[in-house]
Backbone as CSV, one residue per row, in Angstrom:
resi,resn,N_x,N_y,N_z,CA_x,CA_y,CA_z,C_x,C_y,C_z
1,UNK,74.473,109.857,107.213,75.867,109.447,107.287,76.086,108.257,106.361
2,UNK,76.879,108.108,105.481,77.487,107.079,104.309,78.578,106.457,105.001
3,UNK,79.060,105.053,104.975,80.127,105.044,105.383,80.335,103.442,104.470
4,UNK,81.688,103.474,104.262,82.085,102.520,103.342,83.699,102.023,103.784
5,UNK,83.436,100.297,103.873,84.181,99.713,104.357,85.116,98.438,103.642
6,UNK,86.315,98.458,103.461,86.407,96.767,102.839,86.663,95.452,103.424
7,UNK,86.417,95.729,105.275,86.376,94.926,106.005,84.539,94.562,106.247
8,UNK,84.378,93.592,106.204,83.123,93.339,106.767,82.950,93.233,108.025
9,UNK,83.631,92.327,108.782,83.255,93.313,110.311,82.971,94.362,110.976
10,UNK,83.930,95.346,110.516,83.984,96.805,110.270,82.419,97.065,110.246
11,UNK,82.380,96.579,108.850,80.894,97.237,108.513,79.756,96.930,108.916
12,UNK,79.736,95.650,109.640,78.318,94.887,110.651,78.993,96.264,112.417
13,UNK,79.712,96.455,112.267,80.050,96.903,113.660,79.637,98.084,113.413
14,UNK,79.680,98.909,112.750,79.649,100.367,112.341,77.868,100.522,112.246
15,UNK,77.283,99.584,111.314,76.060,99.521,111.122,75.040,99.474,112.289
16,UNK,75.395,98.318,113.325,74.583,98.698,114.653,74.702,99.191,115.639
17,UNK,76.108,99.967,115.782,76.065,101.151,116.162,75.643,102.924,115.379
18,UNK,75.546,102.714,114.595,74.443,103.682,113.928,73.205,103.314,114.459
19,UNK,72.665,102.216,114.389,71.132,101.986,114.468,70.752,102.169,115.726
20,UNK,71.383,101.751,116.950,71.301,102.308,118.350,71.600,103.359,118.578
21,UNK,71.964,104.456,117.438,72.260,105.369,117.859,71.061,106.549,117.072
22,UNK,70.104,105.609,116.706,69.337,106.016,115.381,69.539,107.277,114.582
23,UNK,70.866,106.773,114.373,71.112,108.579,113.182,70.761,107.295,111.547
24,UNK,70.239,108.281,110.908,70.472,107.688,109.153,71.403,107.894,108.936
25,UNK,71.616,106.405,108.029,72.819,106.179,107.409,72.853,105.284,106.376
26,UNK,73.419,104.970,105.846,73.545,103.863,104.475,75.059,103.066,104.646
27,UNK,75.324,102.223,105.189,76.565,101.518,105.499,76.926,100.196,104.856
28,UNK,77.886,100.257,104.077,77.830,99.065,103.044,79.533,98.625,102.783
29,UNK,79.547,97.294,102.140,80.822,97.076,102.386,81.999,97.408,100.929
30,UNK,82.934,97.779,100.396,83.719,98.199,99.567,84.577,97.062,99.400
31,UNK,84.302,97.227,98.076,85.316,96.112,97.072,86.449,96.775,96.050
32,UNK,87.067,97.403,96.002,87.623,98.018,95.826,89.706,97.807,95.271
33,UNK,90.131,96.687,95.649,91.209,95.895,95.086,90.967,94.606,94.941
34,UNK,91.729,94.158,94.098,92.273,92.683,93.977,92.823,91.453,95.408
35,UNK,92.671,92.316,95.793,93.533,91.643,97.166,92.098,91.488,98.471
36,UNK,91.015,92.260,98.314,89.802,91.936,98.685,89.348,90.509,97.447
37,UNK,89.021,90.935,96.568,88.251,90.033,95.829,89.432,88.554,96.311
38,UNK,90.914,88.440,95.950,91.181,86.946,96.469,90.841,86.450,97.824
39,UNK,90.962,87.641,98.563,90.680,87.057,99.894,89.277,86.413,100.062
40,UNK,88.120,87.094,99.553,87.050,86.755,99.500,86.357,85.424,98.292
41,UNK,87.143,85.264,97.849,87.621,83.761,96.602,87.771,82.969,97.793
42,UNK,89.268,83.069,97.959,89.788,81.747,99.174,88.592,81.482,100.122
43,UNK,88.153,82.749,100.620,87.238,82.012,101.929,86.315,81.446,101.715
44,UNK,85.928,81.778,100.406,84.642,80.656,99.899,85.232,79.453,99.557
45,UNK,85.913,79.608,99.129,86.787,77.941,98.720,87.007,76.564,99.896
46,UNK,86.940,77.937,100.994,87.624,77.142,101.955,86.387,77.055,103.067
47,UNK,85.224,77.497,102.395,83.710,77.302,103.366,83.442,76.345,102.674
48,UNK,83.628,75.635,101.228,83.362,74.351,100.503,83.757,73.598,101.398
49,UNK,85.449,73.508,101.114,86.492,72.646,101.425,86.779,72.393,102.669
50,UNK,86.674,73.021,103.604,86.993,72.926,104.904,85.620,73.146,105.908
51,UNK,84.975,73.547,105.360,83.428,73.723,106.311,83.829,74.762,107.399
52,UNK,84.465,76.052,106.907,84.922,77.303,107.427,84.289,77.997,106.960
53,UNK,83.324,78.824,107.755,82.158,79.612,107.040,83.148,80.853,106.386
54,UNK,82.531,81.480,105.575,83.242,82.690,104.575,83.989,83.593,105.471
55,UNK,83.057,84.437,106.491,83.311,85.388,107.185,83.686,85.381,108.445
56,UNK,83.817,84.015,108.766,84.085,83.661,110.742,85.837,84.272,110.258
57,UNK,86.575,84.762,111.480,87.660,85.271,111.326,88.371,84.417,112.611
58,UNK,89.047,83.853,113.015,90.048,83.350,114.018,91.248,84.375,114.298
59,UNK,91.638,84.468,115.966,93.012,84.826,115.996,93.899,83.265,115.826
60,UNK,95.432,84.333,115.705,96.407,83.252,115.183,96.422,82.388,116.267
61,UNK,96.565,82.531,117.434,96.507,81.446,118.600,95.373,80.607,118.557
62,UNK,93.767,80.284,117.995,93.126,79.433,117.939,92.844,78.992,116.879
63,UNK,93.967,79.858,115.944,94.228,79.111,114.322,95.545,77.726,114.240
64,UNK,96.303,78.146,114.957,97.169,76.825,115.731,96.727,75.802,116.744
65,UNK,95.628,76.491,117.425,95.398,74.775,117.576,93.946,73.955,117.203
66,UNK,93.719,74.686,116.390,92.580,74.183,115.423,93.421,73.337,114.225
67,UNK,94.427,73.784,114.181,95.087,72.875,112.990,95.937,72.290,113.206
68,UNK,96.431,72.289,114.259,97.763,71.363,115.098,97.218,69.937,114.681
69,UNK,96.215,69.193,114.783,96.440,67.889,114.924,95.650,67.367,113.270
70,UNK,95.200,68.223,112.603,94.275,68.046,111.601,95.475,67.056,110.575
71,UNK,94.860,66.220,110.084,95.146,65.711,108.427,95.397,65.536,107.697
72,UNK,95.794,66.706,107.033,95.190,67.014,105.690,95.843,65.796,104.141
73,UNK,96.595,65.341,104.645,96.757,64.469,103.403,97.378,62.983,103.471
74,UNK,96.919,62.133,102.897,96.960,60.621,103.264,98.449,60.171,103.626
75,UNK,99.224,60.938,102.207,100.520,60.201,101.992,101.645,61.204,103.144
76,UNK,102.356,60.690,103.352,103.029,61.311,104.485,104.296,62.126,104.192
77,UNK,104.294,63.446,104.219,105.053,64.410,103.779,104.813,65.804,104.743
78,UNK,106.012,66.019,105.086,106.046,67.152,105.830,106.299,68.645,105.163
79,UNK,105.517,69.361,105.650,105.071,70.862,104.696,106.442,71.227,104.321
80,UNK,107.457,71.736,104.750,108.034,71.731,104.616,109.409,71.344,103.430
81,UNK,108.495,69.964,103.008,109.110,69.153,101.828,107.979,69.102,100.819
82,UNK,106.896,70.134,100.787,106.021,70.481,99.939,106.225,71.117,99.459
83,UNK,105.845,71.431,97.977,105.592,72.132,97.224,104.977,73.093,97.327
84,UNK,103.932,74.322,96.536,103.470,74.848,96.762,101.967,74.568,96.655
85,UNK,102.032,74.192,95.181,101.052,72.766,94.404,100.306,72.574,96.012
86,UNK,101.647,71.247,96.017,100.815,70.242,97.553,100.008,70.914,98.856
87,UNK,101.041,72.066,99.350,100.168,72.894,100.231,99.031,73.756,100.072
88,UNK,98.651,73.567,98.950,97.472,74.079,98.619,96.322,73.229,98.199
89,UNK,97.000,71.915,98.153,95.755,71.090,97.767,95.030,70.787,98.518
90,UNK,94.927,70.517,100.134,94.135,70.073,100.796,92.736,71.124,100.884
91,UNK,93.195,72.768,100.316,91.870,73.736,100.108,90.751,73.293,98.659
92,UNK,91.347,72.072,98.162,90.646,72.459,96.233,88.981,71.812,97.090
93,UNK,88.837,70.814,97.683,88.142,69.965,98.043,87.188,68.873,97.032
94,UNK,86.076,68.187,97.525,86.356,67.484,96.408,84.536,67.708,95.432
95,UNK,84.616,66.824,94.232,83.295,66.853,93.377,84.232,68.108,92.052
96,UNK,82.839,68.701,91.576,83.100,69.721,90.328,83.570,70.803,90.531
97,UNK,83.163,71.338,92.245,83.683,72.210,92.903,84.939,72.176,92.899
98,UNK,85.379,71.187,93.616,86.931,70.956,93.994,88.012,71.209,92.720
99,UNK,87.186,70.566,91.756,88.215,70.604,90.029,87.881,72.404,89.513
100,UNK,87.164,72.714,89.992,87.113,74.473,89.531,87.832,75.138,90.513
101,UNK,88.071,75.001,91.956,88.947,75.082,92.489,89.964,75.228,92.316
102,UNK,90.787,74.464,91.775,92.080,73.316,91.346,92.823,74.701,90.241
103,UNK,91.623,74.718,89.257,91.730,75.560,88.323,92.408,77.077,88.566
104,UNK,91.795,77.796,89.329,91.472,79.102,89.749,92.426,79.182,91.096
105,UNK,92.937,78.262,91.756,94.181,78.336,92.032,95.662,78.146,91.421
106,UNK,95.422,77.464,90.667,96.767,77.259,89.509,96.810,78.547,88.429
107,UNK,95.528,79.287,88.204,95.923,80.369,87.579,95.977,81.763,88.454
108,UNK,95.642,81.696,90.084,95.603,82.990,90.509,96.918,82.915,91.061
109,UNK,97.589,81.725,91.460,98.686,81.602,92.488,99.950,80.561,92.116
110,UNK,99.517,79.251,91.607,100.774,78.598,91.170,101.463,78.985,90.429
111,UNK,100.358,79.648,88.928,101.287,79.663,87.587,101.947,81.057,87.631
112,UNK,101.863,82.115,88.598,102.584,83.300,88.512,103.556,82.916,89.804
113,UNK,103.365,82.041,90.715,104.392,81.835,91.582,105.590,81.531,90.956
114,UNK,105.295,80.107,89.861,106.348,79.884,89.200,106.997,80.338,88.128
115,UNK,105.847,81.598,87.566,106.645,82.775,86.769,107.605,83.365,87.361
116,UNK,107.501,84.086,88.904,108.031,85.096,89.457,109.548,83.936,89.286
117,UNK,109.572,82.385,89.899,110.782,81.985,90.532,111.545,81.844,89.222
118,UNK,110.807,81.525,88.267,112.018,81.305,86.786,112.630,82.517,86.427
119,UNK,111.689,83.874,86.279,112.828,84.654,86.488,113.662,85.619,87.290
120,UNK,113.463,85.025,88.884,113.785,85.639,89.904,115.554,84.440,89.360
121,UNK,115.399,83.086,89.241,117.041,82.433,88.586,117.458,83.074,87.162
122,UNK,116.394,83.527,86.784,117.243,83.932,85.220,118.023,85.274,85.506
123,UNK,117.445,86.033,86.441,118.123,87.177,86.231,119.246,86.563,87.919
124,UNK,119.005,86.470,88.565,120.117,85.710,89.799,121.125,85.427,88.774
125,UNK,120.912,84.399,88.035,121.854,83.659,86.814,123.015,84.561,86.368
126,UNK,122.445,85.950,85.361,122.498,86.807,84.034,123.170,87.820,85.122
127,UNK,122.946,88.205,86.466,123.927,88.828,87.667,125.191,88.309,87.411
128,UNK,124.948,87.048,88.274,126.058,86.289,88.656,127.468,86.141,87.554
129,UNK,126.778,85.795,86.177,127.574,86.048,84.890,128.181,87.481,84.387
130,UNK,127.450,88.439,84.936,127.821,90.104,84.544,129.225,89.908,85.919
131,UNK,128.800,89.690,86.760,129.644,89.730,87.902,131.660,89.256,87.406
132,UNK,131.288,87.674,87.162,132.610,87.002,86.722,132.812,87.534,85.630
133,UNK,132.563,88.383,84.361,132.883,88.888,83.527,133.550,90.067,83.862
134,UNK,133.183,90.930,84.939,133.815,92.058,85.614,134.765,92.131,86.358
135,UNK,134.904,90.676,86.914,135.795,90.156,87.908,137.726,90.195,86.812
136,UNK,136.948,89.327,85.240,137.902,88.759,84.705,138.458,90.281,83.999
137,UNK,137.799,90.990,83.837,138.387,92.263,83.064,138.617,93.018,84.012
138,UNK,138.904,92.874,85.568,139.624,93.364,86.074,140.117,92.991,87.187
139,UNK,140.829,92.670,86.591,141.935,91.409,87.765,142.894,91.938,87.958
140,UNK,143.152,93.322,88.065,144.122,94.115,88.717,143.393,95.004,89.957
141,UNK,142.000,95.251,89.582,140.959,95.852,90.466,140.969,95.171,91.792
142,UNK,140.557,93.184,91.273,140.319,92.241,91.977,141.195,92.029,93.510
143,UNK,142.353,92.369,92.384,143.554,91.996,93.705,144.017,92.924,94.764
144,UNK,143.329,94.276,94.378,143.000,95.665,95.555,142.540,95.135,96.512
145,UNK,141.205,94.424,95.994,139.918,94.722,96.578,140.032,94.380,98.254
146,UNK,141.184,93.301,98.582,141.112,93.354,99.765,141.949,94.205,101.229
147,UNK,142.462,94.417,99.927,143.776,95.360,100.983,142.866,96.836,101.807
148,UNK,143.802,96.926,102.606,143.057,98.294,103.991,143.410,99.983,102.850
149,UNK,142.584,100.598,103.412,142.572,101.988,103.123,143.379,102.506,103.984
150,UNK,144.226,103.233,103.228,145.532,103.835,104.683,144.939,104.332,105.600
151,UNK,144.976,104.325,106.295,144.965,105.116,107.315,143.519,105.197,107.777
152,UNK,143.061,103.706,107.471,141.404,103.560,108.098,141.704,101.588,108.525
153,UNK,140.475,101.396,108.954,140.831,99.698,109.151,139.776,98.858,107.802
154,UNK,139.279,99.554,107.078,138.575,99.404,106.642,139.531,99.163,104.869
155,UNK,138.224,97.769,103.976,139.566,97.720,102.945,138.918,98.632,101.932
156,UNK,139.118,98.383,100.429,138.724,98.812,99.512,137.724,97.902,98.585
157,UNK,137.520,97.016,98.730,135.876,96.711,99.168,135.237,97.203,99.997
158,UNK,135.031,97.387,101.506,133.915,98.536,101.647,134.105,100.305,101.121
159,UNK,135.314,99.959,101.021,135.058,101.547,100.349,134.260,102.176,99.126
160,UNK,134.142,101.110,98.202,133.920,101.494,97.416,132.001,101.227,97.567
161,UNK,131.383,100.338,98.680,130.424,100.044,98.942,130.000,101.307,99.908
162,UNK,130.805,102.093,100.340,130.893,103.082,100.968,130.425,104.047,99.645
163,UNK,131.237,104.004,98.829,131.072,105.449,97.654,129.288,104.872,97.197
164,UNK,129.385,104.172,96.720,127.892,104.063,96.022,126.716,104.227,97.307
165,UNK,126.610,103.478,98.560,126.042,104.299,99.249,125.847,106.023,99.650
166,UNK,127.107,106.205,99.745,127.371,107.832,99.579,126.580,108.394,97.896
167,UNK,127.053,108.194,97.187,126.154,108.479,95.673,124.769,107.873,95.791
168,UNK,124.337,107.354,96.129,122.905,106.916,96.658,121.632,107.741,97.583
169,UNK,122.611,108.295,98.581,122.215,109.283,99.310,122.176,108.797,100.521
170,UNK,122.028,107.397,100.700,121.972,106.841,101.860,123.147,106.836,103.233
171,UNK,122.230,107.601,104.108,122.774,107.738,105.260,123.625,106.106,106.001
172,UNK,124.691,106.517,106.111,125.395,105.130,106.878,125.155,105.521,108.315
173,UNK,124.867,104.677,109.347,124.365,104.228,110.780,126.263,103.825,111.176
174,UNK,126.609,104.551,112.283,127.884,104.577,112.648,129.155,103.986,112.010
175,UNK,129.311,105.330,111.556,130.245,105.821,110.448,130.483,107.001,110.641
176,UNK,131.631,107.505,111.189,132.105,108.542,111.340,132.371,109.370,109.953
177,UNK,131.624,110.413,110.353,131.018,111.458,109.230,132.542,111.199,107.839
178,UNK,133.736,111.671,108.890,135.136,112.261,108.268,135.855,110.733,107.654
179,UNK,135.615,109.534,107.759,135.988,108.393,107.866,135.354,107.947,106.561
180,UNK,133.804,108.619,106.703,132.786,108.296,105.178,133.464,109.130,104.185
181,UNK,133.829,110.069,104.196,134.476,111.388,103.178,135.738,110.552,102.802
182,UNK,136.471,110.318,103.676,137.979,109.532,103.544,137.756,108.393,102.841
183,UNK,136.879,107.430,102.539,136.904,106.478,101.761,136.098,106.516,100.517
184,UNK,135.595,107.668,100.678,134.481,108.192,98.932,135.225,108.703,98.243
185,UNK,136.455,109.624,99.132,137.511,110.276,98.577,138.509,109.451,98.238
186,UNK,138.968,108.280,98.672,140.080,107.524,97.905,139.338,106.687,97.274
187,UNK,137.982,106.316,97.003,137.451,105.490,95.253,137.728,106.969,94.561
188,UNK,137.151,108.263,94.644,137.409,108.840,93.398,138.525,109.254,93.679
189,UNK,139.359,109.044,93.813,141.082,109.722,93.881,141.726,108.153,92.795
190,UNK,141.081,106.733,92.848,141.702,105.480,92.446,140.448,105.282,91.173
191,UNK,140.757,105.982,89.641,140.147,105.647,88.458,139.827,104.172,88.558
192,UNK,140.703,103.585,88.531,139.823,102.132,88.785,138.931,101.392,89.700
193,UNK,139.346,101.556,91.014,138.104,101.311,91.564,136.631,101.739,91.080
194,UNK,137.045,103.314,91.125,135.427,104.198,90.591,134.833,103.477,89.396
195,UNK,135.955,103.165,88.590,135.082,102.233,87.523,134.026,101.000,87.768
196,UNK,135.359,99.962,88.628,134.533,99.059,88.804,133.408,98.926,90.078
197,UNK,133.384,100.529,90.560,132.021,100.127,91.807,130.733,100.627,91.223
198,UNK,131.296,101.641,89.990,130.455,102.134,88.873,129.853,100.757,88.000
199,UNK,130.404,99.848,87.588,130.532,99.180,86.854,129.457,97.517,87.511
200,UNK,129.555,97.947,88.977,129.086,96.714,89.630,127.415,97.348,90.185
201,UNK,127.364,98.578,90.104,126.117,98.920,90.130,125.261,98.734,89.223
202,UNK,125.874,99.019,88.432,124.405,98.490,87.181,124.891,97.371,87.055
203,UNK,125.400,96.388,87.031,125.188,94.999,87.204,123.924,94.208,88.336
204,UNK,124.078,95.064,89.492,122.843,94.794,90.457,121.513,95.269,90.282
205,UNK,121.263,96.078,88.915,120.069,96.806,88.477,119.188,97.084,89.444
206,UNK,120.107,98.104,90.534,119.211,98.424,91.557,119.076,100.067,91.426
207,UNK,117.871,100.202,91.267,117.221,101.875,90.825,118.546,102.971,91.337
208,UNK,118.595,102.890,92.910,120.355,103.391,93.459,121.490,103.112,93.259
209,UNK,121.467,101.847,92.336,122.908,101.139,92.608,123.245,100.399,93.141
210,UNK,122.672,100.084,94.569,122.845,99.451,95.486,122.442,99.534,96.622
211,UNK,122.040,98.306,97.129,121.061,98.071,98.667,121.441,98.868,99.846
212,UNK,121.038,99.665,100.574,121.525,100.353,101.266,121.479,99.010,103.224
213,UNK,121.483,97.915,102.990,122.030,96.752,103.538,122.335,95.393,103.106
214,UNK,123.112,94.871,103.782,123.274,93.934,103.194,123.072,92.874,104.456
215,UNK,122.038,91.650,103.840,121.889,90.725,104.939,122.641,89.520,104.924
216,UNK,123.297,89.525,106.327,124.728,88.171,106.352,123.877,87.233,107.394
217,UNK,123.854,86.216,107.434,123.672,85.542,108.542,122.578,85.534,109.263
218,UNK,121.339,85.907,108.912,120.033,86.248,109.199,119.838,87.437,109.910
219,UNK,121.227,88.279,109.971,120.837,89.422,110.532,121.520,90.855,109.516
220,UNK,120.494,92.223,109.300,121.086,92.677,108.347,122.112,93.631,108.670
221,UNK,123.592,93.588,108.065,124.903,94.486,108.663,125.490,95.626,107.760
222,UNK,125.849,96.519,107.718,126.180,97.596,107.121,128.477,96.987,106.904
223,UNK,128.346,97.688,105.720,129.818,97.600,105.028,129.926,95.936,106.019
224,UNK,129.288,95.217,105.035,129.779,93.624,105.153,129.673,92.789,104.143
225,UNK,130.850,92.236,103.628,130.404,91.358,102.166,129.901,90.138,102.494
């Protein structure tokens, strides 16, 4: 019996139960992504730095209060008002170790963190600007947008958030079947709207067009701007 694992527990557990069970076997552990190899980086880093052996594993309840009262840094700043930098420094630890550390976290984790956020604002930004440009070339669209759909309670802003969901494929969660038809049917019955809900989808460069929710208020709500 072969058996191959990328948990190491797994594989100490698997292994002596084979052996009490004396069948042959060859049981070994699998390395196999990127996301093993960091994990297995950090924990050595942090068997330097913290005197946390590689492979001891904690649940989250005696990982809170193992660290509830700990330390970790002289000057007084709450995580919270940290950086990412800072919350990671108390793992570099210290000597030649600690500065190779330092290293190999700033290139596995800071410097693409702060890739992702520069252009997670550039394109937020280059939205936001497609947006008021669409707004200004149609400021006859604009001034629809809030008024009701006859004979629904609903305006022409969700309707038209209605049509691109509908062109999306995405099922709406209570929405009366005939009510969804009635407002897909008056964006394409109103050339302009269809333009501009056409027009605001690829502005959101979302593969569909558009999110099939939208989150208000920490909770996520369907046809809500």
């Amino acid at each position: 019996m072969y058996f191959v694992d990328d948990a190491l527990p797994n594989v100490k557990a698997v292994k002596d139960v084979l052996s009490q069970l004396d069948i042959k076997s060859k049981v070994q552990q699998a390395y196999m992504s990127s996301k093993t190899t960091l994990n297995e980086r950090v924990n050595n880093i942090m068997d330097h730095s913290l005197g946390i052996e590689a492979n001891k594993t904690f649940s989250k309840a005696e990982a809170k209060v193992r660290g509830k009262d700990i330390k970790r840094r002289r000057v007084f700043m709450r995580d919270s008002a940290a950086d990412l930098e800072l919350l990671i420094e108390p793992l570099y630890g210290k000597g030649k170790k600690g500065n190779e550390n330092k290293q190999w976290f700033k290139k596995e984790f800071i410097m693409p963190f702060e890739t992702g956020i520069r252009d997670y604002n550039i394109a937020r930004q280059s939205a936001k600007n497609d947006y008021m440009s669409l707004r200004k070339q149609n400021k006859d669209v604009v001034k629809q947008i809030s008024k009701e759909v006859e004979g629904t309670s609903f305006t022409n802003d969700m309707a038209m958030r209605v049509y691109l969901w509908n062109k999306a494929g995405y099922k709406i969660p209570d929405l009366a079947a005939g009510t969804e038809a009635k407002l897909v049917e008056h964006v394409k019955n109103n050339p302009g709207l269809q333009a501009y809900a056409e027009r605001f989808a690829t502005i959101t460069k979302q593969k569909r067009g558009w999110k099939n929710q939208v989150k208000i208020g920490g909770e996520k709500q369907w046809l809500v701007k």
